[in-house]
N, C-alpha and C positions, 0 to 999 in steps of 0.2 A: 089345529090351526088350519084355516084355510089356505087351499091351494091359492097361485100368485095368478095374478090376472095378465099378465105374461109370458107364457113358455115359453116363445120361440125364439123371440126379441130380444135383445141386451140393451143394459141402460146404457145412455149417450154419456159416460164417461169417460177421459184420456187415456189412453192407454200407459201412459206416463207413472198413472199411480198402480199399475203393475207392472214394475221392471221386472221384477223378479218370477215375472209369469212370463207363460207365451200367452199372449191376450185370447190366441184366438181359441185358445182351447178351456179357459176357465167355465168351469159349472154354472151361472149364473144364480140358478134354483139352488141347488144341493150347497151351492158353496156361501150363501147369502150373507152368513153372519161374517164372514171375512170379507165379500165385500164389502159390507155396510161399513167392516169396524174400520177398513180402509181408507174408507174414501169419506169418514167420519174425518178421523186424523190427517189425510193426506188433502184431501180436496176442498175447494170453495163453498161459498151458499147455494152459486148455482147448480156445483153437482151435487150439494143435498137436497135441491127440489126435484134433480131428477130420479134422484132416492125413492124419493117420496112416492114420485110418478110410478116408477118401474115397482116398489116391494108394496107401499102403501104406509101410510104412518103407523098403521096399528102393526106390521111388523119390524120398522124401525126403533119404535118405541120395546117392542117385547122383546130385541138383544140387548137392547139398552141395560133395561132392567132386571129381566129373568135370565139370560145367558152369561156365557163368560165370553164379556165385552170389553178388551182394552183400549181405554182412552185415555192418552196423556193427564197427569195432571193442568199442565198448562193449557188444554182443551177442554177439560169437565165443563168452564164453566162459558163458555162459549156454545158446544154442543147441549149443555143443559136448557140452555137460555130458547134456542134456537128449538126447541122441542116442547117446550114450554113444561121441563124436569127441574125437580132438584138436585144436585150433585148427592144428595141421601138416598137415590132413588134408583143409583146407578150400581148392579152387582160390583163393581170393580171399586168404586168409595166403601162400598161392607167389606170388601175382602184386604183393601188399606188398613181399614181398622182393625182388623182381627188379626193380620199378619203384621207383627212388630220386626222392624231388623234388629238386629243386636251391631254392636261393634269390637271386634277384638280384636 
C-alpha cells in the first residue's frame, strides 16, 4: 500500500469523536483504521470527505473491505451507500455471517 499523502497534517475532524483519546496525541498514520472506523460510525458526510481528503478513497475503501472494520449494523447501509459498497463487500457483513450467537 501506498504511503498517505499526509504525514504531518491531521484530518479537520472534531475532536469530539475521540473522547476517549487525548486528541493530540493520536497516530494519525499508524492508527488509520481506527480513525476511519471512528469517524465512519461517529461522524457526518462532511467529516467523510475529509476522510477521503486526508487517507484517499482507495484506503477508505480497503478497511472497509479487507480489515477488521467495525460498523454498526444500523450504518452498513448508509456507509455502503456513501462509498459506492455493498454491505457484502464489508469484512464485518462476512464475519456476521459466519459468527452465529447462540441463546441460553
Amino acid at each position: 500500500m501506498e504511503p498517505y499523502a499526509n504525514t504531518k497534517e491531521r484530518p479537520n475532524v472534531k475532536p469530539r469523536l475521540f473522547w476517549d483519546q487525548r486528541y493530540e496525541d493520536i497516530d494519525w498514520q499508524e492508527g488509520s483504521r481506527g480513525v476511519i472506523e471512528r469517524v465512519l460510525v461517529w461522524g457526518n458526510d462532511e467529516e467523510y470527505e475529509e476522510l477521503i481528503r486526508f487517507y484517499g478513497p482507495e484506503r477508505i475503501v480497503h478497511v472497509l473491505t479487507k480489515e477488521h472494520c467495525y460498523i454498526p449494523k444500523y450504518m452498513m447501509d448508509h456507509v455502503a451507500g456513501y462509498f459506492g459498497l455493498k454491505q457484502e463487500d464489508f469484512t464485518i457483513y462476512k464475519r456476521r455471517l459466519v459468527k452465529k450467537s447462540t441463546w441460553i
